[in-house]
C-alpha positions in Angstrom: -11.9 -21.4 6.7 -11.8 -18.2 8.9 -13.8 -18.3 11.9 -16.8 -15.2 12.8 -15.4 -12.9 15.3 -12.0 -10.8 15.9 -9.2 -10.9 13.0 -5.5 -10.8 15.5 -4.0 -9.8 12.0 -6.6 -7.2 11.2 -5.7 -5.5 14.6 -2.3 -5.7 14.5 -2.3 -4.1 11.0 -5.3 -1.5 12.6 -2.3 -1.0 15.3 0.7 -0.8 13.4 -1.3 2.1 10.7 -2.2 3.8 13.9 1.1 3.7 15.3 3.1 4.6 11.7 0.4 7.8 11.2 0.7 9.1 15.4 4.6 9.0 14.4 4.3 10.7 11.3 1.9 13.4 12.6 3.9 13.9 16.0 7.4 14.8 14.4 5.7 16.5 11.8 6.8 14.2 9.3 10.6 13.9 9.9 10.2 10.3 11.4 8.8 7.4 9.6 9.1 8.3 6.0 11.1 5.7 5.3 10.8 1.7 5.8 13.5 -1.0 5.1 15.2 1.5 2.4 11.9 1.9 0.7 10.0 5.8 0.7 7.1 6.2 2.5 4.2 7.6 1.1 1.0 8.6 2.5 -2.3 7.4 0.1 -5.6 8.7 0.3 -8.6 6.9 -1.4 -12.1 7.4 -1.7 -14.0 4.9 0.4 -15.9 2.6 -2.0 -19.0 2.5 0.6 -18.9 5.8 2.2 -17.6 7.9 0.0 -15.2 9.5 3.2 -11.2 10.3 2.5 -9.4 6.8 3.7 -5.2 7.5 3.9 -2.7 4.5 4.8 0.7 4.7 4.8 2.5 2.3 2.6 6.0 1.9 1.6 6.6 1.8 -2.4 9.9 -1.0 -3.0 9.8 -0.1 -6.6 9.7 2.8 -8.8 9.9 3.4 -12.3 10.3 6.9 -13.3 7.7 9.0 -11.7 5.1 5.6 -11.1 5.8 4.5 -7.7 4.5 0.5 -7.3 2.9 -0.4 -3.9 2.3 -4.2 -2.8 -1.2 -4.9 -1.7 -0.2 -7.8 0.8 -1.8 -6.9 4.3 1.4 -8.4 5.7 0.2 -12.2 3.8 -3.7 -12.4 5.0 -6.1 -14.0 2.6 -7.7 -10.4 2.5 -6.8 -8.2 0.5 -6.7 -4.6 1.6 -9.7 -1.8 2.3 -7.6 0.6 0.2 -7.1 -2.2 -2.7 -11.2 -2.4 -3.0 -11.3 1.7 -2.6 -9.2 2.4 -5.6 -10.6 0.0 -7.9 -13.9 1.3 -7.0 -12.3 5.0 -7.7 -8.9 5.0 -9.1 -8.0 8.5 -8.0 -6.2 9.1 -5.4 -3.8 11.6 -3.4 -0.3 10.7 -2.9 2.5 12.2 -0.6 5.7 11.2 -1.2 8.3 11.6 2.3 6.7 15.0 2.5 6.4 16.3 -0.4 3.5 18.4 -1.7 1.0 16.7 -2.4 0.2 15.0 -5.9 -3.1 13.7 -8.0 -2.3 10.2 -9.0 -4.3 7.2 -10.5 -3.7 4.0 -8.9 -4.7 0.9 -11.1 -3.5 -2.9 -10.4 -0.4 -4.0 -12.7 -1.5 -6.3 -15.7 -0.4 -10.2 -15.7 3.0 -8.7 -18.0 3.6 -6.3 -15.5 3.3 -8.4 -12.4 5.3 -10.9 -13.9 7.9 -8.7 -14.8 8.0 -6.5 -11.5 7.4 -9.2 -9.0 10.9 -10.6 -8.8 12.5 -6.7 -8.4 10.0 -5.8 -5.7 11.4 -9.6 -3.7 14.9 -9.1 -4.8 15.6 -6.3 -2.6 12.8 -7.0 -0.2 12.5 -10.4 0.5 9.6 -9.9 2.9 7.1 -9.6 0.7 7.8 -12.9 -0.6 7.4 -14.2 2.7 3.7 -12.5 2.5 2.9 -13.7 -0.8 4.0 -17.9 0.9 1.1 -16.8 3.5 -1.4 -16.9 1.1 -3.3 -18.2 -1.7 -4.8 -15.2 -3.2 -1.8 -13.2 -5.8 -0.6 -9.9 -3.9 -1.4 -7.1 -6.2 0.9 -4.5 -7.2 -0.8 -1.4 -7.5 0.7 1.0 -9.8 0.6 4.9 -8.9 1.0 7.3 -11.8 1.1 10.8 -11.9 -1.8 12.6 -13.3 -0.7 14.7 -16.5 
């Protein structure tokens, strides 16, 4: 059981957002696009509570065709993301892909088929992620980003 008080975690991930966005912003996007061979992209939700623009760089380790896949595992904590909660809440979303224009995009979590079927790709080439889903109970989501026709 989680104690009241502080997440360490939650602030390292707070930090390591912080850190990813100051880089991005301060070379004007040329640095930190890419992670571990995997594009960086830059999502924007709609805060469930609020209603306020929320953006997070993620990293996508799978795409298929023009749907990039993102993995909702806050680095293996038993929470799930803020951003998870925002786009299930409201699905659409904003998506820049290494500085691109840009795009509309509907985010939705990958069925029980898809999962299955995507789940070993994403770990093949990024073993990591494994590592994040040993850390926890809860089944990391892959959230699936499609293009808006």
């Amino acid at each position: 059981a989680r104690t009241a008080g502080p997440n360490p975690r939650n602030r390292a991930t707070k930090t390591m957002h912080a850190t990813h966005r100051a880089t991005l912003k301060g070379s004007w996007g040329g640095v930190g696009r890419n992670a571990s061979n995997m594009p960086g992209l830059e999502l924007t939700t709609t805060a469930r509570k609020s209603a306020l623009a929320r953006w997070v760089m993620l990293s996508s380790p799978l795409q298929e065709g023009s749907t990039y896949v993102v993995v909702a595992s806050r680095g293996g904590d038993d929470t799930a993301p803020s951003w998870l909660f925002n786009i299930e809440a409201e699905p659409a979303v904003e998506v820049v892909v290494n500085g691109k224009p840009k795009q509309l995009m509907n985010a939705r979590v990958a069925t029980a088929e898809e999962r299955a079927r995507m789940w070993p790709l994403v770990i093949a080439d990024h073993k990591n992620y494994e590592g994040y889903q040993k850390r926890t109970e809860r089944e990391i989501a892959l959230i699936l980003l499609e293009p808006v026709s």
